[in-house]
Each structure stands twice: as structure tokens, then as C-alpha cells.
N, C-alpha and C positions, 0 to 999 in steps of 0.2 A: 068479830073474827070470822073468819071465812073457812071453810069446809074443804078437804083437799081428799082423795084418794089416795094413799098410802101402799106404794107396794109392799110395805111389811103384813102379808095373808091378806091384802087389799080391802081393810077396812077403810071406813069412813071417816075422819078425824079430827076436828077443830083443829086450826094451823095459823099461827101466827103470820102478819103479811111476809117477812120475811122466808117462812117456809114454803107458803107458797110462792112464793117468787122462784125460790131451790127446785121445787118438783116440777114447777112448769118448765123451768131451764134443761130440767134431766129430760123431762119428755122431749122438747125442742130436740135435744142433743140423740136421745137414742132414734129420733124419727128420721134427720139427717144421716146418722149413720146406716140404717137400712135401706135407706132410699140408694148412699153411696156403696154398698155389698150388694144391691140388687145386679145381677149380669146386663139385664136391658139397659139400666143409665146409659151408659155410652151410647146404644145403639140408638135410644130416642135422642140425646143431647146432640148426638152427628148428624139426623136425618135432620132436625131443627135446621142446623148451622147448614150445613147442604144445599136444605133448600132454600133457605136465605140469599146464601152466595152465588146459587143458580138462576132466581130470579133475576138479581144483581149484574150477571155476568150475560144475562141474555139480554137486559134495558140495555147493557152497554157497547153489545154488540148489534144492536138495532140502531141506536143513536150514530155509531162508526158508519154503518153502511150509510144510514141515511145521508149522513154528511158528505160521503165519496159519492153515491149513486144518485140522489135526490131520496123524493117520499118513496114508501114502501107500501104495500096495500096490507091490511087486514089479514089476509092470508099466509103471507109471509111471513109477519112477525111473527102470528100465533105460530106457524111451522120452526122460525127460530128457537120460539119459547120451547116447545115442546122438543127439540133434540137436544135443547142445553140440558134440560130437566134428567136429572138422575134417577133413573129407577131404582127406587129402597126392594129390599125384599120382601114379598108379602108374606102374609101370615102364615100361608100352608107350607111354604119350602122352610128347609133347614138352616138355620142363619148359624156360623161358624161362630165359635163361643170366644170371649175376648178378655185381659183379665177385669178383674173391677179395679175400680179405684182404692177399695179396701186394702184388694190385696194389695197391691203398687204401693200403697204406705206402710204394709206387711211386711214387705220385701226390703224398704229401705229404710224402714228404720231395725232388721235385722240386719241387715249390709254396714248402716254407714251409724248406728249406734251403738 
């Protein structure tokens, strides 16, 4: 038998496999849920995707030109890359607050249950 942490006053507990199978699932599940109530989620998950599709959208507008104009130099493209590229917000300014994902299923399963 294996040993589980228990949040009943968080002892220590001999747990059969199937319990702990249960309290690893509850932890899974409450870590998910915080992660999704944190306000940043969005803000990192967008900058991700952002900068994916910028990367993306500047190969694809280098490949264009090259094909209308011929070769590009070194210079160019990097100057391409870098104006496609979205500036995120740094750390020190104020980033406008967004809802979480929490609430969004907050709000509809109040609305529509």
C-alpha cells in the first residue's frame, strides 16, 4: 500500500491504489483550476499564439516578396521580422485586466444553466 497526503488536517495515510488514484485526480483537477482563475493565463496563452503567428506571417511575407522581387538580403528580412513582431507589454507598465476563463464559465453556466 502506498502513502497519500490527505487533506482531512493533512495527515499522512496508508491509501489503497485506488485512493490514491482519487487524491492524485483532485490535485490534477484543483491545479488546472487555478492555473485557469489565474488573470495572466490569457495574457501568457496570447503572447504564445501571437508570437507563433507572427513569426509565421513574417516567413510568409518574406517567401511573397522573394518570389515578386528575387533574393532579399539579411537585412531585410530581419527588418521584416522585426515590424511583423508584436510588442507584448513589459513588466513595468500596466497591463488592462481581462476576465479569466473561471469566470467565462462563471458567468455561463449562471446564464445558460
Amino acid at each position: 500500500m502506498a502513502y497519500a497526503l490527505i487533506p482531512d488536517g493533512y495527515s499522512l495515510k496508508k491509501v489503497t491504489k485506488l485512493q490514491e488514484q482519487a487524491v492524485s485526480a483532485k490535485r490534477r483537477h484543483d491545479d488546472v483550476e487555478h492555473l485557469l482563475a489565474n488573470p495572466n493565463t490569457p495574457l501568457v496563452i496570447g503572447g504564445l499564439v501571437t508570437a507563433f503567428f507572427g513569426v509565421k506571417l513574417a516567413d510568409s511575407i518574406i517567401k511573397d516578396l522573394e518570389s515578386r522581387l528575387g533574393g532579399l538580403s539579411d537585412d531585410v528580412k530581419q527588418g521584416i521580422r522585426e515590424t511583423v513582431n508584436i510588442k507584448l507589454p513589459t513588466f513595468g507598465t500596466p497591463v488592462p485586466t481581462a476576465p479569466t476563463l473561471s469566470d467565462l464559465i462563471t458567468f455561463a453556466q449562471e446564464r445558460y444553466l
